[in-house]
C-alpha positions as CSV (number, residue, x, y, z in Angstrom):
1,X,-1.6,-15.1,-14.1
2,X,-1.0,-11.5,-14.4
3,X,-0.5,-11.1,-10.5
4,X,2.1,-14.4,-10.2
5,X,4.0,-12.1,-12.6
6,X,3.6,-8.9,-10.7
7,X,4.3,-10.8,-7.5
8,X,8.1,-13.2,-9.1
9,X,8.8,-9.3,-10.3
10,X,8.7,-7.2,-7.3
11,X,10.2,-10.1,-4.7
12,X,12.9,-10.4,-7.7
13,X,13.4,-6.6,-7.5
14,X,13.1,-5.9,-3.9
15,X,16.1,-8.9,-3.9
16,X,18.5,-7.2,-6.4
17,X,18.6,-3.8,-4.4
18,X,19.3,-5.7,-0.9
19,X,21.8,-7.3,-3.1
20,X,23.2,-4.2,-4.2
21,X,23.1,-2.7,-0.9
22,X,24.3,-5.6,1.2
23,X,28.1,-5.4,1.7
24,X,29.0,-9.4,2.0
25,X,26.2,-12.7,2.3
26,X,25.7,-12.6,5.7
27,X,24.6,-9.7,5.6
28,X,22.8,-10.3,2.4
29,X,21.3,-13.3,4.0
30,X,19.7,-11.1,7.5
31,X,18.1,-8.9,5.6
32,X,16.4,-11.5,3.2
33,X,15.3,-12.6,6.9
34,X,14.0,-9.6,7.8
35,X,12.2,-8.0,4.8
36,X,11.3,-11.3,2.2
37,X,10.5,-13.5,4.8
38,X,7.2,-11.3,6.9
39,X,6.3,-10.4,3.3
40,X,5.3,-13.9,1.9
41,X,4.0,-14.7,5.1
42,X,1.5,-11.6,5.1
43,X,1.0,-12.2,1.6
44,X,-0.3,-16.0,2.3
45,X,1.7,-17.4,-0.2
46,X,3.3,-19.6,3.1
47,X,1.5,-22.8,5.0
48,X,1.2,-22.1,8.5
């Protein structure tokens, strides 16, 4: 339980400082793309 929490806080976190940096929601939306997306897939929280 502890590490579902760790986990929903640092993908929460990374989010809100790409938010921050991210000028407009495109852009916002490419790098979600590029950093959230290989992360849950390494982190086998994803089906393949």
């Amino acid at each position: 339980m502890l590490g579902v929490a760790l986990s929903l806080f640092a993908t929460t976190s990374i989010g809100i400082f790409m938010g921050t940096i991210a000028r407009s929601m495109p852009q916002l939306g490419l790098l979600m793309i590029l950093v959230l997306l290989p992360l849950q897939m390494l982190s086998g929280a994803l089906p393949t």
